[in-house]
VEXPAVO-770163 format. One record per residue (C-alpha): residue number from 1; x, y, z; chain. Coordinates in Angstrom, 3 decimals. Layout:
% residues N
+------+----------+----------+----------+-------+
: resi :        x :        y :        z : chain :
+------+----------+----------+----------+-------+
:  NUM :        X :        Y :        Z :     A :
...
+------+----------+----------+----------+-------+
***
This chain:
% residues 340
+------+----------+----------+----------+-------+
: resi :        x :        y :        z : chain :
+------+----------+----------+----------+-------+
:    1 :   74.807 :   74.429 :   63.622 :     A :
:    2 :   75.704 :   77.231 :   61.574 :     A :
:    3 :   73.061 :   79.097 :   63.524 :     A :
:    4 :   74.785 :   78.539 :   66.738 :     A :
:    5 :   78.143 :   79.765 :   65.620 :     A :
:    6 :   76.906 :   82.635 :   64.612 :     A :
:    7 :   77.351 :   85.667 :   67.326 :     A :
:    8 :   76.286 :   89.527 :   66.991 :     A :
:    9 :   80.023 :   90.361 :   68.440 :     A :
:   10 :   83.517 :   89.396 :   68.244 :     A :
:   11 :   82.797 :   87.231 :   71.394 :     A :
:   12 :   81.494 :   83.262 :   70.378 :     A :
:   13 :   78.182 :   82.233 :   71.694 :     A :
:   14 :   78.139 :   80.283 :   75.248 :     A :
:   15 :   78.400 :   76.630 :   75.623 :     A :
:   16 :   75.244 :   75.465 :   75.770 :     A :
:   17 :   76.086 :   73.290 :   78.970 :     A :
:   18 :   74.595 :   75.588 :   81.577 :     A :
:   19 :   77.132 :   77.131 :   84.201 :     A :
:   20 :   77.056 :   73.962 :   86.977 :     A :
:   21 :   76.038 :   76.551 :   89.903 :     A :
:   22 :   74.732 :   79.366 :   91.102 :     A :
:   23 :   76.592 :   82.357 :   89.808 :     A :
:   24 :   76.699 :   84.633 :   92.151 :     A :
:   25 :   78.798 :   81.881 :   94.455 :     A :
:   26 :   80.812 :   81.222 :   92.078 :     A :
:   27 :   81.832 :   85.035 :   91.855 :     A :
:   28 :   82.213 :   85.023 :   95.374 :     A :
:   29 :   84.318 :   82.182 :   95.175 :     A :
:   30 :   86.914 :   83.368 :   92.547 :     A :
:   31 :   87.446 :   86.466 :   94.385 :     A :
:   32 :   88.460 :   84.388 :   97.157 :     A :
:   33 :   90.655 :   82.098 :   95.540 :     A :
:   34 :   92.361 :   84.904 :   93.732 :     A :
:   35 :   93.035 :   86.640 :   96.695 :     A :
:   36 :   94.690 :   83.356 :   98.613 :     A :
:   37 :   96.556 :   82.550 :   95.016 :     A :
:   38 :   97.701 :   86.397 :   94.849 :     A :
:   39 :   99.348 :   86.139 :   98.460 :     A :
:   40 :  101.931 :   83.152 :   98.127 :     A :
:   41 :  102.634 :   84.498 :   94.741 :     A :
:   42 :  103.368 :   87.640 :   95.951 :     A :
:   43 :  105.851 :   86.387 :   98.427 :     A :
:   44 :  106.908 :   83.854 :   95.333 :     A :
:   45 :  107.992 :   86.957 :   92.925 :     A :
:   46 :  109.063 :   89.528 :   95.670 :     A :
:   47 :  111.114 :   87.027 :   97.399 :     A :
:   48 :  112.980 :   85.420 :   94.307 :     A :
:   49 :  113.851 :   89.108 :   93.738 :     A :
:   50 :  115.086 :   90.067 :   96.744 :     A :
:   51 :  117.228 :   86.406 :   97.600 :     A :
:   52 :  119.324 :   87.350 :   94.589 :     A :
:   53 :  119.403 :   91.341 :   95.378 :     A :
:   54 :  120.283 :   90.495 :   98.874 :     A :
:   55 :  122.979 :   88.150 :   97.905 :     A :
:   56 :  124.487 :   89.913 :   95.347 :     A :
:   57 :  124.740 :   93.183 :   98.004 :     A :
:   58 :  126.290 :   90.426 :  100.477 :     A :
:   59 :  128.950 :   89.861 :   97.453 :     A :
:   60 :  129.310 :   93.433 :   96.657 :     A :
:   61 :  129.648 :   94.683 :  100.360 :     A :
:   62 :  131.203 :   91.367 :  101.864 :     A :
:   63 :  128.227 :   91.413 :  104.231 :     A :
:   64 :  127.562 :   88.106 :  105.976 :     A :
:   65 :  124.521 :   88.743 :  107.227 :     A :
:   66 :  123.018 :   89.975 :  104.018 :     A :
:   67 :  124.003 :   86.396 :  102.416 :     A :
:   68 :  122.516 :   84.652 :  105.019 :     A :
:   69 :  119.148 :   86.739 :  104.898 :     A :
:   70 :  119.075 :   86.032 :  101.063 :     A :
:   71 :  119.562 :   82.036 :  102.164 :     A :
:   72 :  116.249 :   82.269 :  104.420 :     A :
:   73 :  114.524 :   84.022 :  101.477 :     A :
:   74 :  115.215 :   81.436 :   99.259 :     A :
:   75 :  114.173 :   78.828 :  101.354 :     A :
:   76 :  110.753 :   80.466 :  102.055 :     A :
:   77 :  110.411 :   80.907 :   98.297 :     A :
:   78 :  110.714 :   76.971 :   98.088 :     A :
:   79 :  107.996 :   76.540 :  100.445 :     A :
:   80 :  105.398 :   79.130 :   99.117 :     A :
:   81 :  105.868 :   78.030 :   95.326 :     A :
:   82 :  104.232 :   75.269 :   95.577 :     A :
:   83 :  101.536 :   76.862 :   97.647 :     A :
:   84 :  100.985 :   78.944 :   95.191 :     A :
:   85 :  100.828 :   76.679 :   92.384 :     A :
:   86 :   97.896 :   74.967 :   93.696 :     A :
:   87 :   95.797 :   78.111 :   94.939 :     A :
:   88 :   95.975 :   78.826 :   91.612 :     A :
:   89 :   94.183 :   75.838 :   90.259 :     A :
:   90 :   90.750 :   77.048 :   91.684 :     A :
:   91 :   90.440 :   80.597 :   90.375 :     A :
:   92 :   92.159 :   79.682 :   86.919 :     A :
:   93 :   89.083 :   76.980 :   86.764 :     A :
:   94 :   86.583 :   79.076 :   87.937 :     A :
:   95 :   87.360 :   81.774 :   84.986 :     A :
:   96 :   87.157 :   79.304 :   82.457 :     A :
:   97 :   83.756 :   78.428 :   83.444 :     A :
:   98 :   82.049 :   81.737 :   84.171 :     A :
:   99 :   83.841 :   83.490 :   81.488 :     A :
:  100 :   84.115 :   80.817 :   78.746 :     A :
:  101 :   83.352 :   82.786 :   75.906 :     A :
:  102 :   85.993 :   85.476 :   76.966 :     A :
:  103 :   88.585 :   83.408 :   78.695 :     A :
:  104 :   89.192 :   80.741 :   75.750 :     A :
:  105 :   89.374 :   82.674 :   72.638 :     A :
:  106 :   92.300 :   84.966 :   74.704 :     A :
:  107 :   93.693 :   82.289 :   75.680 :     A :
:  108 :   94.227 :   81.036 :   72.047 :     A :
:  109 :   95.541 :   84.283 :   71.114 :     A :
:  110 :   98.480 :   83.742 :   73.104 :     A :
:  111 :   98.197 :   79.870 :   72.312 :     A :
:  112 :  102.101 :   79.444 :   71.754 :     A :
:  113 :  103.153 :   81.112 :   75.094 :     A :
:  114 :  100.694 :   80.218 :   76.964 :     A :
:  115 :  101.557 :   76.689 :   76.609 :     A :
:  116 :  105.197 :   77.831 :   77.439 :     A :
:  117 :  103.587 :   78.012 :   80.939 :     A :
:  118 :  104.010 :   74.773 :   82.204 :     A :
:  119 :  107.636 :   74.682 :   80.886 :     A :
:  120 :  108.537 :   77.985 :   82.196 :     A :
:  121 :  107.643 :   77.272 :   85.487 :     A :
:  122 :  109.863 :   73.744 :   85.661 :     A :
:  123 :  112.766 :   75.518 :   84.604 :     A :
:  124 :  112.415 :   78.545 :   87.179 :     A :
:  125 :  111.676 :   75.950 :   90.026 :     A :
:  126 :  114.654 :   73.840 :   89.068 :     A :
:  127 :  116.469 :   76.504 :   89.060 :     A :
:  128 :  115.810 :   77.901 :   92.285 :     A :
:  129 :  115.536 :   74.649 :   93.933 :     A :
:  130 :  119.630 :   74.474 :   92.160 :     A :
:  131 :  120.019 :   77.837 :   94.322 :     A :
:  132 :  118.326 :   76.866 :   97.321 :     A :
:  133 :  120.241 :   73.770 :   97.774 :     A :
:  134 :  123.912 :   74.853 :   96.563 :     A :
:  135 :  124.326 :   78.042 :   98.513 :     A :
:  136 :  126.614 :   76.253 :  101.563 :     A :
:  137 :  128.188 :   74.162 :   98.814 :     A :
:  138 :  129.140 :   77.318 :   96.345 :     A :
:  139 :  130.024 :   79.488 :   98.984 :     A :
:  140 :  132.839 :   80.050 :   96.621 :     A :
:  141 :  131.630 :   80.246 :   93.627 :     A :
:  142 :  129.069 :   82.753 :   93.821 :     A :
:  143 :  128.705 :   83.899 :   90.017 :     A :
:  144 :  127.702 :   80.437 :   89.564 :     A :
:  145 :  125.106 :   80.011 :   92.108 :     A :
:  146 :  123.632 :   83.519 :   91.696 :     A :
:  147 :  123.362 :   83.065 :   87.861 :     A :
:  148 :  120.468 :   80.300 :   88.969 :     A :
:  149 :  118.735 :   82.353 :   91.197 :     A :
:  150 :  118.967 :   85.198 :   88.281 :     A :
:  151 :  117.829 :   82.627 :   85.602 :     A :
:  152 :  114.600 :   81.459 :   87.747 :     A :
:  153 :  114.041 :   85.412 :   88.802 :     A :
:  154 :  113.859 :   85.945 :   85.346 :     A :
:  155 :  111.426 :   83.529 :   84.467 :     A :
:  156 :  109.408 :   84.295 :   88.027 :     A :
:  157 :  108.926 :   88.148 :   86.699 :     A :
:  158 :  107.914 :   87.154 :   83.175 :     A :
:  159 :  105.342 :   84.666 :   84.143 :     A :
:  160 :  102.520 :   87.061 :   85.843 :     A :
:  161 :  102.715 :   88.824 :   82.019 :     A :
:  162 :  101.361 :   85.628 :   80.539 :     A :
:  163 :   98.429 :   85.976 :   82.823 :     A :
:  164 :   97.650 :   89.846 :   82.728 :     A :
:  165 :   98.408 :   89.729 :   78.851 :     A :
:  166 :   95.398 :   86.856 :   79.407 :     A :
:  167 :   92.953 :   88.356 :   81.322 :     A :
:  168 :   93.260 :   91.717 :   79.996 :     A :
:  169 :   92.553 :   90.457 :   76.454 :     A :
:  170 :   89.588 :   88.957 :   77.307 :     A :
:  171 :   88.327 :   92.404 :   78.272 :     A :
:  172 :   89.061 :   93.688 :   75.034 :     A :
:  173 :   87.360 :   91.464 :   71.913 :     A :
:  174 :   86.692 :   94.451 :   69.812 :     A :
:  175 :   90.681 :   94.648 :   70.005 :     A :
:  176 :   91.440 :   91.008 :   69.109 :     A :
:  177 :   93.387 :   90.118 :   66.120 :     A :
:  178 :   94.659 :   86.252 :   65.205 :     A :
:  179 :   97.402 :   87.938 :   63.678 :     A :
:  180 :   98.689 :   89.988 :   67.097 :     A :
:  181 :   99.906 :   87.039 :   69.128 :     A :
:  182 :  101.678 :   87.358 :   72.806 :     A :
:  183 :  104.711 :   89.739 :   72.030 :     A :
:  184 :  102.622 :   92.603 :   70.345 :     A :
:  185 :   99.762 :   92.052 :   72.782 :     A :
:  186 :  101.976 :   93.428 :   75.157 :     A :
:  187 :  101.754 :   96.605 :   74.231 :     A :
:  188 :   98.372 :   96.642 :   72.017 :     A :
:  189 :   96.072 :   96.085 :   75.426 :     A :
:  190 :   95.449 :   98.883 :   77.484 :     A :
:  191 :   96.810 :   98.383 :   81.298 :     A :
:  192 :   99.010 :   95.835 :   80.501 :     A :
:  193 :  102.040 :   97.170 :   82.319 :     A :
:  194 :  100.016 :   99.430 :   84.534 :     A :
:  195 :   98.602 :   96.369 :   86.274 :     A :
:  196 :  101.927 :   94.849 :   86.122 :     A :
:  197 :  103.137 :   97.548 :   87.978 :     A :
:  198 :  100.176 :   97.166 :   90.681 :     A :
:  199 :  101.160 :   93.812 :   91.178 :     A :
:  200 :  104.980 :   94.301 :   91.077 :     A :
:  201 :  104.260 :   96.780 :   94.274 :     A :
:  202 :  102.112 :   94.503 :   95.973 :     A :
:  203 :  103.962 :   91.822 :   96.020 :     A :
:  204 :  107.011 :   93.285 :   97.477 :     A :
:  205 :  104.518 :   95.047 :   99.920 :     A :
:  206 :  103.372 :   91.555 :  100.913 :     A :
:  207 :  106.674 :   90.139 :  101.225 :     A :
:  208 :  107.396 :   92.940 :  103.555 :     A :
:  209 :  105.401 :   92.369 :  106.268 :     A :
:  210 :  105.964 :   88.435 :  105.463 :     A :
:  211 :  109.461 :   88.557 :  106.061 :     A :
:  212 :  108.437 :   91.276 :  108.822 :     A :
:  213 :  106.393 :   88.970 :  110.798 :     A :
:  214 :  108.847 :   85.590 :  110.481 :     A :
:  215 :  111.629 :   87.870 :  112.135 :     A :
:  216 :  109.393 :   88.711 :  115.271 :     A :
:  217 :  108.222 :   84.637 :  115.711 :     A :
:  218 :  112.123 :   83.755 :  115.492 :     A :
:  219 :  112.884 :   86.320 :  117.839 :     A :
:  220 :  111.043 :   83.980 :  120.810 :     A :
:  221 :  114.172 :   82.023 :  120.295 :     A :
:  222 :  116.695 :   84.954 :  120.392 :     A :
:  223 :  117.444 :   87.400 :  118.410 :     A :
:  224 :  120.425 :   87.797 :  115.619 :     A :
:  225 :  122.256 :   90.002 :  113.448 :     A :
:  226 :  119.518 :   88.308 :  110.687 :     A :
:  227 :  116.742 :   88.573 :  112.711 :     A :
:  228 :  117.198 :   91.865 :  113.229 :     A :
:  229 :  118.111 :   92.659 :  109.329 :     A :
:  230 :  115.157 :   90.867 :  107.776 :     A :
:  231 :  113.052 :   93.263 :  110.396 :     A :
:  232 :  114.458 :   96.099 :  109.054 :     A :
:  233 :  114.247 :   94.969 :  105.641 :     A :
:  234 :  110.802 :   93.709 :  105.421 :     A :
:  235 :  108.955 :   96.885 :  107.316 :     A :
:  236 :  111.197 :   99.460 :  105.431 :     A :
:  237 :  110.383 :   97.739 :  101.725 :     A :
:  238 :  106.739 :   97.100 :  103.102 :     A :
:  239 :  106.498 :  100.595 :  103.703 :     A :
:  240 :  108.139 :  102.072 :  100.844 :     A :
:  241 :  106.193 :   99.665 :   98.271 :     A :
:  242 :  102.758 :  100.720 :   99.701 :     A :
:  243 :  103.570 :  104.304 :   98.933 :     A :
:  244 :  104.530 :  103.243 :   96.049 :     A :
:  245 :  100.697 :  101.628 :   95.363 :     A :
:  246 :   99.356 :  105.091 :   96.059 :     A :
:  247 :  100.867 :  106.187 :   92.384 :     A :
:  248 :  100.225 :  102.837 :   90.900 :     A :
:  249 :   96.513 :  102.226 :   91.645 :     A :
:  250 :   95.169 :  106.043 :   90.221 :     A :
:  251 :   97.867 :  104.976 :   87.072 :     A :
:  252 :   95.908 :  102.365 :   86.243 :     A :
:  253 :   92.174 :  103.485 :   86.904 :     A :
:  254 :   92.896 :  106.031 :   84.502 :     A :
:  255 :   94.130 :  104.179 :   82.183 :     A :
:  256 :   90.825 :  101.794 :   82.234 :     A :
:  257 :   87.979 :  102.399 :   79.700 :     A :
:  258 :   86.072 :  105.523 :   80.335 :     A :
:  259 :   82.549 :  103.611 :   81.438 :     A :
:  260 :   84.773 :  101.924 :   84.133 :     A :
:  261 :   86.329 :  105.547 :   85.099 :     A :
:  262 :   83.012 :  106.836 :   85.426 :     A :
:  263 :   81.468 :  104.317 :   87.153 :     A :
:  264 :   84.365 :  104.801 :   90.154 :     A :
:  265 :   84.678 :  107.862 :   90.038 :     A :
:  266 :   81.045 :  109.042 :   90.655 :     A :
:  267 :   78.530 :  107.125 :   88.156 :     A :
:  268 :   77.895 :  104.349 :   90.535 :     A :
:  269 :   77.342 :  104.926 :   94.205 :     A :
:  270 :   78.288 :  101.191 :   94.459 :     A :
:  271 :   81.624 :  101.267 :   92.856 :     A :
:  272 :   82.366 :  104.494 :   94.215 :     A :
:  273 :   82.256 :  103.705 :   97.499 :     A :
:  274 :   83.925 :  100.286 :   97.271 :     A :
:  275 :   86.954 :  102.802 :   95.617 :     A :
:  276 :   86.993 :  105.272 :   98.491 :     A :
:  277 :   86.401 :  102.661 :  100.831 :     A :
:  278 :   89.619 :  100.784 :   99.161 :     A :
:  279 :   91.629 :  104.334 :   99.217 :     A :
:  280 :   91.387 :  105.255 :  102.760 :     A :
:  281 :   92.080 :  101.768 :  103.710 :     A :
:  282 :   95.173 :  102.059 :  101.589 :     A :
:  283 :   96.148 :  105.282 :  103.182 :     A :
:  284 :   95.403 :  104.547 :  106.811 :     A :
:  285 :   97.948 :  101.213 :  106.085 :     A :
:  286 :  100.736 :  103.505 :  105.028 :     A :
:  287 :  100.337 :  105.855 :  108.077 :     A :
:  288 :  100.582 :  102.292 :  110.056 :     A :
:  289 :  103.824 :  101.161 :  107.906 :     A :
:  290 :  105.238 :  104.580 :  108.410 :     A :
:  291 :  104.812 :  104.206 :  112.192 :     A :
:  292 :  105.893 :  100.359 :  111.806 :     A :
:  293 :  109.255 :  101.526 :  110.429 :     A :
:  294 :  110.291 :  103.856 :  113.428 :     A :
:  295 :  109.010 :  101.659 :  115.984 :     A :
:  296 :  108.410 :   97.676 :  116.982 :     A :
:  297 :  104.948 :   96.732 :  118.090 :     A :
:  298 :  103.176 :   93.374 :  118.011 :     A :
:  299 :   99.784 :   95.060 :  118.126 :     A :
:  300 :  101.056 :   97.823 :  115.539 :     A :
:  301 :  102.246 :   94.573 :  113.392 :     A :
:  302 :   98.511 :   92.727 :  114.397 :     A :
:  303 :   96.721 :   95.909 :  112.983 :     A :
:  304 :   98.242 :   96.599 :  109.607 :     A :
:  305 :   98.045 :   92.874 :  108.702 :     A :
:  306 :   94.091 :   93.091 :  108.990 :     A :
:  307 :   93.900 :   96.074 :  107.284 :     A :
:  308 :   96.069 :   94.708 :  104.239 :     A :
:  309 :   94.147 :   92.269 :  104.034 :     A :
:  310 :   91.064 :   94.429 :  104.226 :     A :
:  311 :   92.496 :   96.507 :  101.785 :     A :
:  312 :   93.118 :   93.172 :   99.495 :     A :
:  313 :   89.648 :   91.952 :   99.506 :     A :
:  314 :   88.807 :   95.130 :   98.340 :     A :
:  315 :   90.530 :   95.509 :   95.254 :     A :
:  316 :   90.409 :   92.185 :   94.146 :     A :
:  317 :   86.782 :   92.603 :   94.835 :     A :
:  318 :   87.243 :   95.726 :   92.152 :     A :
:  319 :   88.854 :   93.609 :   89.786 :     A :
:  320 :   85.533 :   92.074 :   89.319 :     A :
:  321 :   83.752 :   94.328 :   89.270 :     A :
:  322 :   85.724 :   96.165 :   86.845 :     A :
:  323 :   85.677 :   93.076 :   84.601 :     A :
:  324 :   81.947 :   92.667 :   84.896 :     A :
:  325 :   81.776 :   96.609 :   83.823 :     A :
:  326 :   84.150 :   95.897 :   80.828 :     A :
:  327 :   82.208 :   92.514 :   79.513 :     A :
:  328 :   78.821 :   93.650 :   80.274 :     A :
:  329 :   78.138 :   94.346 :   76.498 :     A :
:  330 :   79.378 :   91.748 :   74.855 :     A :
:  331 :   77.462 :   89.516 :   77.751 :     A :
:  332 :   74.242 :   91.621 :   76.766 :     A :
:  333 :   74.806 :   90.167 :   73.050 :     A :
:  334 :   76.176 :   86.945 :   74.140 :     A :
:  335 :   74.764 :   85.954 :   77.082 :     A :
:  336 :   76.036 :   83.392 :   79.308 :     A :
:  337 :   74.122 :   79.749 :   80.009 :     A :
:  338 :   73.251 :   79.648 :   83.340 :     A :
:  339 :   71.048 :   77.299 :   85.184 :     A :
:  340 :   67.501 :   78.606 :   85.449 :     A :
+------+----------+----------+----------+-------+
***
């Protein structure tokens, strides 16, 4: 027993229950459900944030129109939350399995918040369901229906923390301390808030072209002074967010551990190619928002959607493999049980 325990690294020894598949599908697999999980939360955070900006501009301005957008954001926020919740179930399973030995012990390092999760979550959807639900009803008092949008916003931009805090720590077990726990781990983990950034841009990029392409389907019914502002709204913040991603995405590779710089940046013919491939991509979709913003187009619209999502596959296809490059080894010393 004591044998067993015993591991040349910080990282445990495997389970000795064998991983119940072939790996390589598996890897396939989580990269795929990340990447449908990552959409509808992207649309979740991005739109949470920009019903209460949008309403509290409407307030501010005594715009209408910007009240009523912020209504139709907060109902598609309803519907893609729970979406969201249960794409998440598959990848969050999936890492627990093929990274057991990594996944759990950062996961207990953050024990106390991480169980906060569940809890977190019911409050924030209460609360937006509470703003969802009141808006014709509290028409007049606004400062009392915003502060529930504001108090599940909150809770909607500190949740994707808990994860990052997670995953990145499980990258890191020459770095992990029992002592740390959640609040310092924030800022003891490299590319913590560099990825939160990358996400933070992405998402509103996503919602963008989301709230982009429900304007053009309503418009077979007419169009509207909404209509016409969510349009606007979503290509312009679709646009500028994307830019945005070409500061954020450099940021954080250079932030990464040096054998994951070098292997993108010229070590491995692989992973630098996947990287330029995922850079021009990302390029070539801002010259396509840029030309989205100044003019209407469905096959304009049709094109950039493929190539975001092109351009999505790729880098959460990067995310692996950056995570593979990271945990290599500490896999080398404590290798996984997989079926033979």
């Amino acid at each position: 027993m004591n044998t067993y325990l015993t591991a040349k690294s910080p990282v445990p020894n495997d389970l000795g229950l064998a991983i119940p598949g072939n790996l390589p599908f598996f890897e396939v697999l989580i990269v795929v459900g990340f990447i449908l999980h990552l959409i509808f939360v992207n649309i979740l955070v991005a739109g949470s944030v920009s019903a209460v900006y949008n309403e509290l501009q409407g307030i501010v301005r005594k715009d209408a129109v910007l009240d009523r957008l912020a209504q139709q954001m907060a109902k598609h926020v309803s519907i893609v939350k729970s979406i969201a919740v249960v794409l998440g179930i598959a990848p969050l399973l999936i890492i627990s399995t093929i990274y057991t030995q990594f996944f759990y012990p950062s996961t207990i390092l953050i024990g106390k918040m991480w169980l906060m999760l569940i809890p977190l979550l019911t409050v924030a959807f209460l609360a937006l369901y509470v703003y969802k639900f009141t808006w014709e009803r509290w028409q007049k008092r606004k400062a009392l229906h915003l502060g529930f949008g504001i108090v599940g916003t909150l809770i909607l931009l500190f949740v994707p923390l808990l994860f990052i805090t997670n995953v990145t720590s499980m990258l890191h077990p020459g770095l992990w301390d029992p002592e740390r726990g959640f609040w310092r781990s924030l800022f003891a983990y490299p590319t913590i808030w560099q990825r939160y950034l990358h996400f933070m841009a992405a998402s509103f990029t996503m919602l963008g072209l989301f709230l982009y392409g429900w304007a053009r389907r309503r418009e077979r019914n007419g169009t509207g002074p909404v209509t016409e502002a969510a349009k606007r709204y979503g290509k312009t913040m679709a646009a500028g967010f994307t830019l945005l991603q070409l500061f954020a995405g450099p940021l954080l590779l250079l932030s990464m551990d040096g054998r994951v710089r070098h292997a993108f940046m010229g070590g491995s013919a692989f992973h630098t190619a996947l990287l330029a491939a995922a850079v021009l991509l990302a390029v070539g979709l801002c010259w396509l928002l840029v030309r989205l913003v100044r003019q209407d187009g469905r096959r304009l619209f049709a094109a950039t959607v493929g190539v975001l999502l092109i351009v999505l596959t790729l880098m959460s296809w990067i995310r692996h493999e950056v995570r593979e490059i990271y945990l290599q080894p500490y896999m080398e010393e404590s290798p996984r049980t997989v079926q033979k």
